[in-house]
PyMOL Python script that loads the backbone (N, CA, C, O; Angstrom):
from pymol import cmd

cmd.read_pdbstr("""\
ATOM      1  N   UNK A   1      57.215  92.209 -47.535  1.00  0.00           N
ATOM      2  CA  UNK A   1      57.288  91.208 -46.492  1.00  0.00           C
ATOM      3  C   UNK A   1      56.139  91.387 -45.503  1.00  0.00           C
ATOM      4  O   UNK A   1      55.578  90.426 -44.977  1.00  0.00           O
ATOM      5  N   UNK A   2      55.781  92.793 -45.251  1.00  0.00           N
ATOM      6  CA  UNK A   2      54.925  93.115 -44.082  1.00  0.00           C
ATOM      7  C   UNK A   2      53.494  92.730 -44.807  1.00  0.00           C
ATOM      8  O   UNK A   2      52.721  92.103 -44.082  1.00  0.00           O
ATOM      9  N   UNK A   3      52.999  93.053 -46.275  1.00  0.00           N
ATOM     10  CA  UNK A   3      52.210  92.380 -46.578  1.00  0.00           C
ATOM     11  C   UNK A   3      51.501  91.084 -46.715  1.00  0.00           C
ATOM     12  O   UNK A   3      50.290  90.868 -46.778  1.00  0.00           O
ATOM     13  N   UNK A   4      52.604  90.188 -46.751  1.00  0.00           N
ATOM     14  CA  UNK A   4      52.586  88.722 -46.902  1.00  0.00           C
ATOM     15  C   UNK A   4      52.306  87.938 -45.453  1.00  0.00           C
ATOM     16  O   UNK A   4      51.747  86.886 -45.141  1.00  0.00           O
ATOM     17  N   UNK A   5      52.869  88.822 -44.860  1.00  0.00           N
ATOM     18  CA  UNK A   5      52.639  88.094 -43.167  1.00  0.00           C
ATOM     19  C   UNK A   5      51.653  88.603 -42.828  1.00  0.00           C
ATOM     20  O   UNK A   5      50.991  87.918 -42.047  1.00  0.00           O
ATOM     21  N   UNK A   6      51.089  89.930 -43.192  1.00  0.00           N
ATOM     22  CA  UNK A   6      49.624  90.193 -42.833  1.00  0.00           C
ATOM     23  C   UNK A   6      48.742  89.473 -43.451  1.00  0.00           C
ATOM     24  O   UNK A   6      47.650  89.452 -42.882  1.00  0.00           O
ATOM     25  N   UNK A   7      48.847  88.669 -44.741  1.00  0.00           N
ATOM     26  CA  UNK A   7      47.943  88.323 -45.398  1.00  0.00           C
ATOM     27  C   UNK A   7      47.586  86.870 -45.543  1.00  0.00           C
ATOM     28  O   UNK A   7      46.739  86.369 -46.282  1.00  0.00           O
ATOM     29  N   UNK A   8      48.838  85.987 -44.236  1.00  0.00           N
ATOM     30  CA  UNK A   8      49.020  84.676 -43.267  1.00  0.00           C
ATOM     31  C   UNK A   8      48.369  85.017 -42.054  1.00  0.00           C
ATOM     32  O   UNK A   8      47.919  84.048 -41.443  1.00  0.00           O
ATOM     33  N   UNK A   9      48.227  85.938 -41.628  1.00  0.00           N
ATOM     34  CA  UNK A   9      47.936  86.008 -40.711  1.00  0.00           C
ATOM     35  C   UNK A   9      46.225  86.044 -40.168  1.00  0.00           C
ATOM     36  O   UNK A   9      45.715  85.659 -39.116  1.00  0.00           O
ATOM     37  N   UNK A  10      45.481  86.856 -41.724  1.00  0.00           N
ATOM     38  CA  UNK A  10      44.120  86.975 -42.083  1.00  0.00           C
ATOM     39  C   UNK A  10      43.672  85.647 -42.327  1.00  0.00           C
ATOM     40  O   UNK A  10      42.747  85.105 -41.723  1.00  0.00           O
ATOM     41  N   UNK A  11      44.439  85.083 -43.338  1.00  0.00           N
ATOM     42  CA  UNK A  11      43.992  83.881 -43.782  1.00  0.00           C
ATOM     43  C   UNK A  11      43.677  82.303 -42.289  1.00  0.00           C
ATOM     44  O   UNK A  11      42.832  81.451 -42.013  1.00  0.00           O
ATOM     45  N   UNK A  12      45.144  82.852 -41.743  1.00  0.00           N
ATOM     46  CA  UNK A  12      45.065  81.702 -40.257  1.00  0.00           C
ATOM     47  C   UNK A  12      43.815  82.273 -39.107  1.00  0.00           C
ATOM     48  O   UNK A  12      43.557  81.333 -38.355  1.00  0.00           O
ATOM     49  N   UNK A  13      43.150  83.258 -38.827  1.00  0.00           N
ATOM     50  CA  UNK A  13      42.415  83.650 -38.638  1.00  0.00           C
ATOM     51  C   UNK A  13      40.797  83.057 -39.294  1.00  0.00           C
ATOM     52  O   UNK A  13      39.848  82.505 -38.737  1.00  0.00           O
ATOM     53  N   UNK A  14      41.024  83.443 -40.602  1.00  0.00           N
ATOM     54  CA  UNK A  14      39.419  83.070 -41.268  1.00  0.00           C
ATOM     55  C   UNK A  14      39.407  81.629 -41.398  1.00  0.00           C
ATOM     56  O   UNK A  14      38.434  81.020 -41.843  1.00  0.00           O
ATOM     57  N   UNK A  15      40.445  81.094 -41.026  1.00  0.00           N
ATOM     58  CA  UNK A  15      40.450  79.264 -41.177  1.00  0.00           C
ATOM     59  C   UNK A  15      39.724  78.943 -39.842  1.00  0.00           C
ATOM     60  O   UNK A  15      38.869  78.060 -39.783  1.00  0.00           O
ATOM     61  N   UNK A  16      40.209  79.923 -38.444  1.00  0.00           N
ATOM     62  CA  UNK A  16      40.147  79.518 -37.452  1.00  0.00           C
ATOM     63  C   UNK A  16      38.420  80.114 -36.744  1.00  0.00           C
ATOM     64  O   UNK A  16      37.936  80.114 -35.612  1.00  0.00           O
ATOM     65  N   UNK A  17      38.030  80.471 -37.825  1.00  0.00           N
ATOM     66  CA  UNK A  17      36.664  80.941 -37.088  1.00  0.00           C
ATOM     67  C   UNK A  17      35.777  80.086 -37.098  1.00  0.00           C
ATOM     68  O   UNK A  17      34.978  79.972 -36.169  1.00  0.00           O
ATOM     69  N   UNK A  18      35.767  79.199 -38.346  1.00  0.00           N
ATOM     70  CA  UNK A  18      35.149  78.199 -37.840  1.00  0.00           C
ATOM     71  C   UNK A  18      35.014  77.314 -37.002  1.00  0.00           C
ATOM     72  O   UNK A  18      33.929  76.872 -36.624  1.00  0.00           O
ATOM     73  N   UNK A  19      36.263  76.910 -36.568  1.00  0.00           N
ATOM     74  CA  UNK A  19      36.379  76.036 -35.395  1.00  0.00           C
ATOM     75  C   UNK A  19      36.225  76.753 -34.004  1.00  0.00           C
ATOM     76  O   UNK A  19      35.974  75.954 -33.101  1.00  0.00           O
ATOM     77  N   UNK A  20      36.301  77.877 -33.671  1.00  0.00           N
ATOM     78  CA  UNK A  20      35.543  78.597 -32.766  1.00  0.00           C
ATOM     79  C   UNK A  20      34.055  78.738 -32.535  1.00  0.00           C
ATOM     80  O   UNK A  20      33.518  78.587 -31.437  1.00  0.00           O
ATOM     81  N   UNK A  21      33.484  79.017 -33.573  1.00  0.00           N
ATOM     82  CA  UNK A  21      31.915  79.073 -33.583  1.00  0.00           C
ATOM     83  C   UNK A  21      31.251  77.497 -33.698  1.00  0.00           C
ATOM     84  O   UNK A  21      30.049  77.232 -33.694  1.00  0.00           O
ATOM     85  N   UNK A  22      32.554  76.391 -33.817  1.00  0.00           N
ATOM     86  CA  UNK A  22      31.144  75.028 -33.923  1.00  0.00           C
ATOM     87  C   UNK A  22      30.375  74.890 -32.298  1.00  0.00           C
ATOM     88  O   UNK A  22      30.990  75.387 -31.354  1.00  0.00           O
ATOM     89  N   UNK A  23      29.247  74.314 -32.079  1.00  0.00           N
ATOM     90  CA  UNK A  23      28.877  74.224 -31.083  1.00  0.00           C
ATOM     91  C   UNK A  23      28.444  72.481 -31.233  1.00  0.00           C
ATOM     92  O   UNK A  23      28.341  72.005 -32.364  1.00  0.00           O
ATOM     93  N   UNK A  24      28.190  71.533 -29.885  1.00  0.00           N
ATOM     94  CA  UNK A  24      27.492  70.533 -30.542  1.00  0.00           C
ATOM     95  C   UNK A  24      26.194  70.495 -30.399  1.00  0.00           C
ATOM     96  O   UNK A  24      25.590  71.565 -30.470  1.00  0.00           O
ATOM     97  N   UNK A  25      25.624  69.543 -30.217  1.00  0.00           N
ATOM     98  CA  UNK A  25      24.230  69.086 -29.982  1.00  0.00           C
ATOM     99  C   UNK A  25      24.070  68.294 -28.892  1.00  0.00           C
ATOM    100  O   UNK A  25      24.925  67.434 -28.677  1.00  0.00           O
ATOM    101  N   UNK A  26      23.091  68.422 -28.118  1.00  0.00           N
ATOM    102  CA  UNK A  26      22.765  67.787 -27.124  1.00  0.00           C
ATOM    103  C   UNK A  26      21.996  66.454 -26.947  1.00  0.00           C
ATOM    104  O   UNK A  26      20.767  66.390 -26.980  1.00  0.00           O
ATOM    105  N   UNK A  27      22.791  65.431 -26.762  1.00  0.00           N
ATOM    106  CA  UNK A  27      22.534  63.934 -27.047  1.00  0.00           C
ATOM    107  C   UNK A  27      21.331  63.559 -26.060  1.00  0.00           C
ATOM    108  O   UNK A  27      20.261  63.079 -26.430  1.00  0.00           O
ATOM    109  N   UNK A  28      21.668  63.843 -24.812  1.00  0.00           N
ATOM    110  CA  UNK A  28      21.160  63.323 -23.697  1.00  0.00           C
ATOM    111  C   UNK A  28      21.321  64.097 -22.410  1.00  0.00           C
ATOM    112  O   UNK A  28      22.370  64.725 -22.271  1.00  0.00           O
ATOM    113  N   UNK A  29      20.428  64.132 -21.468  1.00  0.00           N
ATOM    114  CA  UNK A  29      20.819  65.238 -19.881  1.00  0.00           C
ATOM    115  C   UNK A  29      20.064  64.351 -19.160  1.00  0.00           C
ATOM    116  O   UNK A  29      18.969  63.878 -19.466  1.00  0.00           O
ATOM    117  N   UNK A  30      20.972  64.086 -17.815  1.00  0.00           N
ATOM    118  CA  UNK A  30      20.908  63.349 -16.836  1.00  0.00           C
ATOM    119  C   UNK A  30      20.708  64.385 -15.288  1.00  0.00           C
ATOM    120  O   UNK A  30      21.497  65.294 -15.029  1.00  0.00           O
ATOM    121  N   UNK A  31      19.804  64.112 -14.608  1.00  0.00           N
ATOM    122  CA  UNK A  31      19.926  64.873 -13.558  1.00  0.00           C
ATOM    123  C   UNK A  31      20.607  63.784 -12.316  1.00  0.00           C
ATOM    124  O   UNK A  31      20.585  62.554 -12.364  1.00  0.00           O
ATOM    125  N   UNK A  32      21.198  64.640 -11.227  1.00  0.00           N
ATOM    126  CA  UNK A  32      21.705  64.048 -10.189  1.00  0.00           C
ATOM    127  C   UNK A  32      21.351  63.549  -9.066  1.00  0.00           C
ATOM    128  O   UNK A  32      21.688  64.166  -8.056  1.00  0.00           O
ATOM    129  N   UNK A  33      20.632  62.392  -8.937  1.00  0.00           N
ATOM    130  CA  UNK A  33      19.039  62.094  -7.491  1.00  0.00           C
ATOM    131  C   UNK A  33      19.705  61.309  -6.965  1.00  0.00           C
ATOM    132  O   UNK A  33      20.274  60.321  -7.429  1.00  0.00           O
ATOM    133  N   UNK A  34      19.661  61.811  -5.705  1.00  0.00           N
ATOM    134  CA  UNK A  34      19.610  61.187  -4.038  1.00  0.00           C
ATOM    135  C   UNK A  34      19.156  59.994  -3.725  1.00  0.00           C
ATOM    136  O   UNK A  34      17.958  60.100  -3.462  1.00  0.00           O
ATOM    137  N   UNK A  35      19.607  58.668  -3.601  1.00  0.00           N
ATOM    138  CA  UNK A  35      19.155  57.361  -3.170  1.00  0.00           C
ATOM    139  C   UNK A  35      19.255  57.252  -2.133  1.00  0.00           C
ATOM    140  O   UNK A  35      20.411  57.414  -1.741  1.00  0.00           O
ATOM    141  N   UNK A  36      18.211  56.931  -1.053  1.00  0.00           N
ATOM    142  CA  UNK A  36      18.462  57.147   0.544  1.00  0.00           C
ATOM    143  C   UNK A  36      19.304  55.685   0.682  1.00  0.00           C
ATOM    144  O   UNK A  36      19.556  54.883  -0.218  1.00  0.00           O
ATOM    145  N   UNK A  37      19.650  55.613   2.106  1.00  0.00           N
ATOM    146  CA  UNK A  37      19.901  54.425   2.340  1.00  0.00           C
ATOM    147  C   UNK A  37      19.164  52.862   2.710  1.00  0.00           C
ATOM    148  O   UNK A  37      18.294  52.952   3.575  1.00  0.00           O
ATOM    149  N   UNK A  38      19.293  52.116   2.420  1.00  0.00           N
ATOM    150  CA  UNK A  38      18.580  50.781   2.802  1.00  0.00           C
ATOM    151  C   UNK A  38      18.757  50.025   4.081  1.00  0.00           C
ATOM    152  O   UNK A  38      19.950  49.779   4.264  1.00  0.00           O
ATOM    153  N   UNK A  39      18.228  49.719   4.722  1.00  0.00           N
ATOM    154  CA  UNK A  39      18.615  48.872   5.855  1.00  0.00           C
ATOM    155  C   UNK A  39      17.705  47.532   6.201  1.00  0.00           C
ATOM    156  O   UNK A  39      16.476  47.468   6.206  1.00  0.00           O
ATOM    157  N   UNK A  40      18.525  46.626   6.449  1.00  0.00           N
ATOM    158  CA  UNK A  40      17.860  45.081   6.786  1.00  0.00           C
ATOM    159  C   UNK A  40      17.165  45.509   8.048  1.00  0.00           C
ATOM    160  O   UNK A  40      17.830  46.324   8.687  1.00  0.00           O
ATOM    161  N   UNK A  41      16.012  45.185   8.582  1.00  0.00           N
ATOM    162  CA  UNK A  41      15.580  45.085  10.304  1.00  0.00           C
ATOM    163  C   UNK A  41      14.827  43.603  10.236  1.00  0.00           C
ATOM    164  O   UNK A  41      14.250  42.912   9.396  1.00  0.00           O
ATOM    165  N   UNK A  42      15.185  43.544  11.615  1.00  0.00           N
ATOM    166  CA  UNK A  42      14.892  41.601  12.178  1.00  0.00           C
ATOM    167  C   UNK A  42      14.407  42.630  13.571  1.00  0.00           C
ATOM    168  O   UNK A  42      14.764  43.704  14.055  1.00  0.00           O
ATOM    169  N   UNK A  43      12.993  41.167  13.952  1.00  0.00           N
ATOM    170  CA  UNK A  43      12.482  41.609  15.096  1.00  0.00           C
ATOM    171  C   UNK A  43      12.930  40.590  15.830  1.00  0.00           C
ATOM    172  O   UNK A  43      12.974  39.479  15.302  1.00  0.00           O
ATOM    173  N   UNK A  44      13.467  40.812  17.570  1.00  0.00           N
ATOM    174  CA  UNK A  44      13.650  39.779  18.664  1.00  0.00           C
ATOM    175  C   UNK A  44      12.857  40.175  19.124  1.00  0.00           C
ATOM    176  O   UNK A  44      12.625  41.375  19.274  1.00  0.00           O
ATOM    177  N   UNK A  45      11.980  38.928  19.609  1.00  0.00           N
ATOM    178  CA  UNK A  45      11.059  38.667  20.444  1.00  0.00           C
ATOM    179  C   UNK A  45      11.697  38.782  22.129  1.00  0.00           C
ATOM    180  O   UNK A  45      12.387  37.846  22.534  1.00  0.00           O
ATOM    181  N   UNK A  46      11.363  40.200  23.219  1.00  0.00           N
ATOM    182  CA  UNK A  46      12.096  40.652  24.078  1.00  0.00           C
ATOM    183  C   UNK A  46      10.835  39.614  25.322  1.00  0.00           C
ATOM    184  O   UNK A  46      11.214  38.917  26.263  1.00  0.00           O
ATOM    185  N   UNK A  47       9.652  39.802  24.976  1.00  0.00           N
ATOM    186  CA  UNK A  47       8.773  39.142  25.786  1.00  0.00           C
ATOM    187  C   UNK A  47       7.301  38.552  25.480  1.00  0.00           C
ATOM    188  O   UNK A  47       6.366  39.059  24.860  1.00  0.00           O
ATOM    189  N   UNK A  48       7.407  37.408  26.075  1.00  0.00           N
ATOM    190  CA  UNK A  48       6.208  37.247  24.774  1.00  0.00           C
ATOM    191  C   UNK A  48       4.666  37.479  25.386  1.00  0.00           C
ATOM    192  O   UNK A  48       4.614  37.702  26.596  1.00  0.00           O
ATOM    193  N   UNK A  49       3.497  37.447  24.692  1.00  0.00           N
ATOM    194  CA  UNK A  49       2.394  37.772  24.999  1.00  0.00           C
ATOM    195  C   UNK A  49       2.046  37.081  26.416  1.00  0.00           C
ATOM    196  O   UNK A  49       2.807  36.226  26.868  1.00  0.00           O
ATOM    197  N   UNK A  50       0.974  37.439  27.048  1.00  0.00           N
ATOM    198  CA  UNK A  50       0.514  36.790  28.436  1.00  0.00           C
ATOM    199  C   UNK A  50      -0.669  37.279  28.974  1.00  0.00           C
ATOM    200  O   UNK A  50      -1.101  38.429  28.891  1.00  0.00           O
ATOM    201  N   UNK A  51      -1.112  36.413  29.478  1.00  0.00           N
ATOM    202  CA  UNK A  51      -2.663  36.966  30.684  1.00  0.00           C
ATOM    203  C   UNK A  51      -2.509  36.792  31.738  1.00  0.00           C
ATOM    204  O   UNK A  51      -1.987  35.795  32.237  1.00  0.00           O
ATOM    205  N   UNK A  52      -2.969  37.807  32.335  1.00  0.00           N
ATOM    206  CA  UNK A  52      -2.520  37.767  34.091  1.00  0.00           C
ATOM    207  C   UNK A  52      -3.969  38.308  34.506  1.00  0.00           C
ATOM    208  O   UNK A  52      -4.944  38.921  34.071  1.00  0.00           O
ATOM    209  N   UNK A  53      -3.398  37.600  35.762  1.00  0.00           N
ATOM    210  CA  UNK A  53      -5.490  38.026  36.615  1.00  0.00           C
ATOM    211  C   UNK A  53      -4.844  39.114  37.440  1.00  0.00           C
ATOM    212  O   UNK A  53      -3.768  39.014  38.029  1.00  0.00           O
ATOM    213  N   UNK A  54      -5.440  39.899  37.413  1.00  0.00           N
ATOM    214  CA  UNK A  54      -4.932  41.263  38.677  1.00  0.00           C
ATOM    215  C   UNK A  54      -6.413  42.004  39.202  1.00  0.00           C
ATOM    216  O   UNK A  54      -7.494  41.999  38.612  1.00  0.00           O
ATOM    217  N   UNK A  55      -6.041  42.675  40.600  1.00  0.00           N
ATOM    218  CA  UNK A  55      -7.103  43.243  41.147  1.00  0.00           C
ATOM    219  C   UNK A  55      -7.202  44.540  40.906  1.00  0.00           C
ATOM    220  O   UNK A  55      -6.282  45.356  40.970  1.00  0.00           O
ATOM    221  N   UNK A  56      -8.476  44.771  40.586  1.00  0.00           N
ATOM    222  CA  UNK A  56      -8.398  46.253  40.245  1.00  0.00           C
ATOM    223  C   UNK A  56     -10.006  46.749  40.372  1.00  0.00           C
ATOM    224  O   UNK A  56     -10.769  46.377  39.480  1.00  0.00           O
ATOM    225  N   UNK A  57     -10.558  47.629  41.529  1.00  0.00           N
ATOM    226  CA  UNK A  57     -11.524  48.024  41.939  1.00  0.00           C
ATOM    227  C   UNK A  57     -12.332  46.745  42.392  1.00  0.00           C
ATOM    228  O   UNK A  57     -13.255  46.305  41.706  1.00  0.00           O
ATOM    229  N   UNK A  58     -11.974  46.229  43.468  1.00  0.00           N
ATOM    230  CA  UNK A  58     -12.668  45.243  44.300  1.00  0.00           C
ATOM    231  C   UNK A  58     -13.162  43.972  43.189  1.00  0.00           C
ATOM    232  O   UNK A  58     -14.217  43.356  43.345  1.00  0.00           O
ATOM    233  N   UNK A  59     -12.528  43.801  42.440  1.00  0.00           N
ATOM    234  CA  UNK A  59     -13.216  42.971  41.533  1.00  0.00           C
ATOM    235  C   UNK A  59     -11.521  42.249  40.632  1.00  0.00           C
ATOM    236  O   UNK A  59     -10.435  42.824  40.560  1.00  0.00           O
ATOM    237  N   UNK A  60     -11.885  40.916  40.100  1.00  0.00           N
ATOM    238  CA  UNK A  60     -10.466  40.509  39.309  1.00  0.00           C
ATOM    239  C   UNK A  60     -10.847  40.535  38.355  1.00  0.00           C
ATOM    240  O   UNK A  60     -12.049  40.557  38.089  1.00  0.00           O
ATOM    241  N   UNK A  61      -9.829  40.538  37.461  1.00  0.00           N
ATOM    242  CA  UNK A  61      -9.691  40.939  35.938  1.00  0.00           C
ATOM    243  C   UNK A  61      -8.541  40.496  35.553  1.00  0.00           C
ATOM    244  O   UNK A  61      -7.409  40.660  36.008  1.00  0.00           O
ATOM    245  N   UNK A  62      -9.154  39.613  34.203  1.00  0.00           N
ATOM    246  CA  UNK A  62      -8.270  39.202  33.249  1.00  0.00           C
ATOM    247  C   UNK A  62      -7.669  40.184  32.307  1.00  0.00           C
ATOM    248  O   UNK A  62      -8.403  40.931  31.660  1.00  0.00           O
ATOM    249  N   UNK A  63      -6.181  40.230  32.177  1.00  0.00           N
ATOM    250  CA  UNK A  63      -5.770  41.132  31.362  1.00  0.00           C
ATOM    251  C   UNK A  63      -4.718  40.434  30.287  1.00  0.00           C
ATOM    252  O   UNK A  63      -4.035  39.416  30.405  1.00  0.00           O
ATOM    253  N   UNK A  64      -4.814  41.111  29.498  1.00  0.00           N
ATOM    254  CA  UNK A  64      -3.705  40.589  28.442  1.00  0.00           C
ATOM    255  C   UNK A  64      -2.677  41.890  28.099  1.00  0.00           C
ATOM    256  O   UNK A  64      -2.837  43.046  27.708  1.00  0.00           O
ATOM    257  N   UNK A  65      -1.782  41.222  28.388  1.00  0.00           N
ATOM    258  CA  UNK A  65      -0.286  42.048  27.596  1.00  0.00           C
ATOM    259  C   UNK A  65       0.048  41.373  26.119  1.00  0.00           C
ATOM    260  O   UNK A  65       0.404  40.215  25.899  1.00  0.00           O
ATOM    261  N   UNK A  66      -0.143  42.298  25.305  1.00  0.00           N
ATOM    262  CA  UNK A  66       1.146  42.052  23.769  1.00  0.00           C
ATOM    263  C   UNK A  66       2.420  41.354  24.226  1.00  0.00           C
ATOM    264  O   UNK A  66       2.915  41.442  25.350  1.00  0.00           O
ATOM    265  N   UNK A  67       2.918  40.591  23.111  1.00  0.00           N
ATOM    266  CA  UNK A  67       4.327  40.946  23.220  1.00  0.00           C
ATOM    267  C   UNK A  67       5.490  41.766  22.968  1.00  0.00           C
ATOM    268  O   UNK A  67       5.285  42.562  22.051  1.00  0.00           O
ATOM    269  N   UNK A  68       6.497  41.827  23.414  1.00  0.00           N
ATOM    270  CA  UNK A  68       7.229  43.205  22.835  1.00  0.00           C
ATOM    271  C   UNK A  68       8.446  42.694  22.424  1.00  0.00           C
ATOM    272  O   UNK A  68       9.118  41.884  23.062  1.00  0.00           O
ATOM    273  N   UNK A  69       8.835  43.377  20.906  1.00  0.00           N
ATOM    274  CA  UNK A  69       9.617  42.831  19.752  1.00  0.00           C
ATOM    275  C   UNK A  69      10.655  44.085  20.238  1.00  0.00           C
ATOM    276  O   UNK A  69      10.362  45.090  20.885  1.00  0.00           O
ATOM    277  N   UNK A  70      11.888  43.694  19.731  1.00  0.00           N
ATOM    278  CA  UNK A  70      12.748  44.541  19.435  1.00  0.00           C
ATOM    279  C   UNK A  70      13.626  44.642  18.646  1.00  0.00           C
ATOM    280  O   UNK A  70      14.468  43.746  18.703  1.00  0.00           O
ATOM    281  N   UNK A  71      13.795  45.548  17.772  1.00  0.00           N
ATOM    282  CA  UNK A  71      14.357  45.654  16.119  1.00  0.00           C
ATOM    283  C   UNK A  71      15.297  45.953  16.270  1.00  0.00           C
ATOM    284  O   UNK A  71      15.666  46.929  16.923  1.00  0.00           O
ATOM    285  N   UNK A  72      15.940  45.181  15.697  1.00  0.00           N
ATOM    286  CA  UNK A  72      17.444  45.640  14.928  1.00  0.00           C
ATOM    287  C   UNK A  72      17.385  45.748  13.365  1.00  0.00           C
ATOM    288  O   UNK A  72      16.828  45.100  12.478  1.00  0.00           O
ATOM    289  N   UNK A  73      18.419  47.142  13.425  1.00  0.00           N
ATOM    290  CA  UNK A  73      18.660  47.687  12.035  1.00  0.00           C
ATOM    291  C   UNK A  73      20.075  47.840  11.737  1.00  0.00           C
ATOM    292  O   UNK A  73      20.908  48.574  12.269  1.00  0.00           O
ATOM    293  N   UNK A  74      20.200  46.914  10.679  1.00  0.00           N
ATOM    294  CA  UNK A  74      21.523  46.946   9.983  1.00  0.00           C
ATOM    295  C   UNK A  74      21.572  47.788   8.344  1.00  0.00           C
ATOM    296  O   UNK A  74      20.603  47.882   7.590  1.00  0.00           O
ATOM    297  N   UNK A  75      22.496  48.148   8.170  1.00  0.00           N
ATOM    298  CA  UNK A  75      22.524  49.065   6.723  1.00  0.00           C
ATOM    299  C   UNK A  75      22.944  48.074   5.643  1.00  0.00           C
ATOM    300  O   UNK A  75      24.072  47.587   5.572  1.00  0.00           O
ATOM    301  N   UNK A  76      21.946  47.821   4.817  1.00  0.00           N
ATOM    302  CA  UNK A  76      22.093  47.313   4.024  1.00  0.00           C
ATOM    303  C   UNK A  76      23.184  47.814   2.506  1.00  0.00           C
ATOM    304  O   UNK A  76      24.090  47.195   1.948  1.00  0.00           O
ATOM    305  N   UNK A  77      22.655  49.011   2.266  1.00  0.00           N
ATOM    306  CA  UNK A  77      23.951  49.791   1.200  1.00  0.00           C
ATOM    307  C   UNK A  77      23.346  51.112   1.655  1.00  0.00           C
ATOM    308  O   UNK A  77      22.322  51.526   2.200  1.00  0.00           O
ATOM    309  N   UNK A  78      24.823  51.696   1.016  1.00  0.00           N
ATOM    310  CA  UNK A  78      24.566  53.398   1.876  1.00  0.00           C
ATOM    311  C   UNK A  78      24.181  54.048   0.600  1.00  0.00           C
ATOM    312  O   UNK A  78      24.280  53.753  -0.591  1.00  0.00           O
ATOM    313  N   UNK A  79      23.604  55.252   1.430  1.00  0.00           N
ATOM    314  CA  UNK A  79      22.815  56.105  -0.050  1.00  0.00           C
ATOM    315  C   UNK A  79      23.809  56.652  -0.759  1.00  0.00           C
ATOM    316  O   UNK A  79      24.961  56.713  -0.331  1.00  0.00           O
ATOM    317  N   UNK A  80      23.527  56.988  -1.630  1.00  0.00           N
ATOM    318  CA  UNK A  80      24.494  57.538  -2.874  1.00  0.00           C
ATOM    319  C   UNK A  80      23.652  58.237  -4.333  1.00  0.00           C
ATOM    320  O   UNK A  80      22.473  58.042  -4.630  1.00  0.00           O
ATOM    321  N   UNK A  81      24.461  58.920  -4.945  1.00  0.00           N
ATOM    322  CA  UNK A  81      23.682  59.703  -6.412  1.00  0.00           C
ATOM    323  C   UNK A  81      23.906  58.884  -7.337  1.00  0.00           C
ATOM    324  O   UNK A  81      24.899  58.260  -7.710  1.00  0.00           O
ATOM    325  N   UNK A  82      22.591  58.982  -7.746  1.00  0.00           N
ATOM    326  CA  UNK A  82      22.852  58.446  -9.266  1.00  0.00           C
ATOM    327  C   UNK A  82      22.367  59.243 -10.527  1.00  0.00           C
ATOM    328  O   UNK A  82      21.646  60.171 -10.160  1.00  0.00           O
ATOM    329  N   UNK A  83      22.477  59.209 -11.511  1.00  0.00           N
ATOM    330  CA  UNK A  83      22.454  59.587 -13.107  1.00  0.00           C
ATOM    331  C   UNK A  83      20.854  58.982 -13.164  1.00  0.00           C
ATOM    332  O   UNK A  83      20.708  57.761 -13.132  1.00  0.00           O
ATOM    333  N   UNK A  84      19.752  59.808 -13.241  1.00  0.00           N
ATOM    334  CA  UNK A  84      18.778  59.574 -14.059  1.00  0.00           C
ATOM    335  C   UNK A  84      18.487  60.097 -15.327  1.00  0.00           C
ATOM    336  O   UNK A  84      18.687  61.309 -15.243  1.00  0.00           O
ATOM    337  N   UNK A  85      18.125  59.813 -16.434  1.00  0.00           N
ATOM    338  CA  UNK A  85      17.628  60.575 -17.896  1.00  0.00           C
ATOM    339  C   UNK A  85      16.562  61.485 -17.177  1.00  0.00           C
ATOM    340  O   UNK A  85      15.748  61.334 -16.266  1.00  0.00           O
ATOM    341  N   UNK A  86      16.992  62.605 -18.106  1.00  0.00           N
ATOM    342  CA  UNK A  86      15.842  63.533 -17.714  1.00  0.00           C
ATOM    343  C   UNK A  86      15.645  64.194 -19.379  1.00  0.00           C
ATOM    344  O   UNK A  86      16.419  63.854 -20.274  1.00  0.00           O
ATOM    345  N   UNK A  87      14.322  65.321 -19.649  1.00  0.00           N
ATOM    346  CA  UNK A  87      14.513  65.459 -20.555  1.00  0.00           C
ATOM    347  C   UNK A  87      15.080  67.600 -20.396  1.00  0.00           C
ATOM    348  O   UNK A  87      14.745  68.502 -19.628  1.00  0.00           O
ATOM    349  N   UNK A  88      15.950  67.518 -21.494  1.00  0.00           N
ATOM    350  CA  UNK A  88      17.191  68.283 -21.773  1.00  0.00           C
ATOM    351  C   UNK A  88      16.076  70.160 -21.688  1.00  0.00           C
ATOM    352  O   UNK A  88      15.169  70.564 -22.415  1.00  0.00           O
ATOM    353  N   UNK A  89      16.724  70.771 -20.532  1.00  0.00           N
ATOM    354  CA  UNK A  89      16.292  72.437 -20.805  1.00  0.00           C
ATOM    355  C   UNK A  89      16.901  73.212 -21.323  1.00  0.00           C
ATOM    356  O   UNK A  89      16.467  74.358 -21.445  1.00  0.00           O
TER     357      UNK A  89
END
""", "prot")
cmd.dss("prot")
cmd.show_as("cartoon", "prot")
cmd.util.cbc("prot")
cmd.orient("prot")
């Protein structure tokens, strides 16, 4: 009896080594990259351009000012990871 169950027991063993040692193959490797975030910006016009005469060292002078914009930033989609192909190390 003690033979027979030892010799089930070898056999369930040498069946099972193979399926221990399979390994697979490597199809494809993806690395994990950082997408920043996006955001819409719109400029308001806060003041607009102009020339002004002003005194400055006994003498007048034409000057010009820019106008000055002011941005708003809204988030368009938030950053997140994504799956790029990379090739496999």
């Amino acid at each position: 009896m003690k033979t027979i169950l030892m010799g089930a027991i070898v056999a369930m063993a040498a069946a099972a080594t193979p399926a221990l040692a399979w390994q697979g193959q490597k199809v494809a490797c993806y690395d994990k990259v950082w997408v920043p975030a996006t955001y819409h910006t719109k400029k308001y016009l806060e003041y607009p351009a102009k020339m002004k005469w002003e005194h400055a060292n006994g003498q007048m002078v034409e000057m010009h000012y820019p106008a000055v914009y002011i941005e708003k930033k809204s988030l368009a989609k938030a950053g997140h990871y994504v799956l790029r192909k990379a090739a496999c190390r």
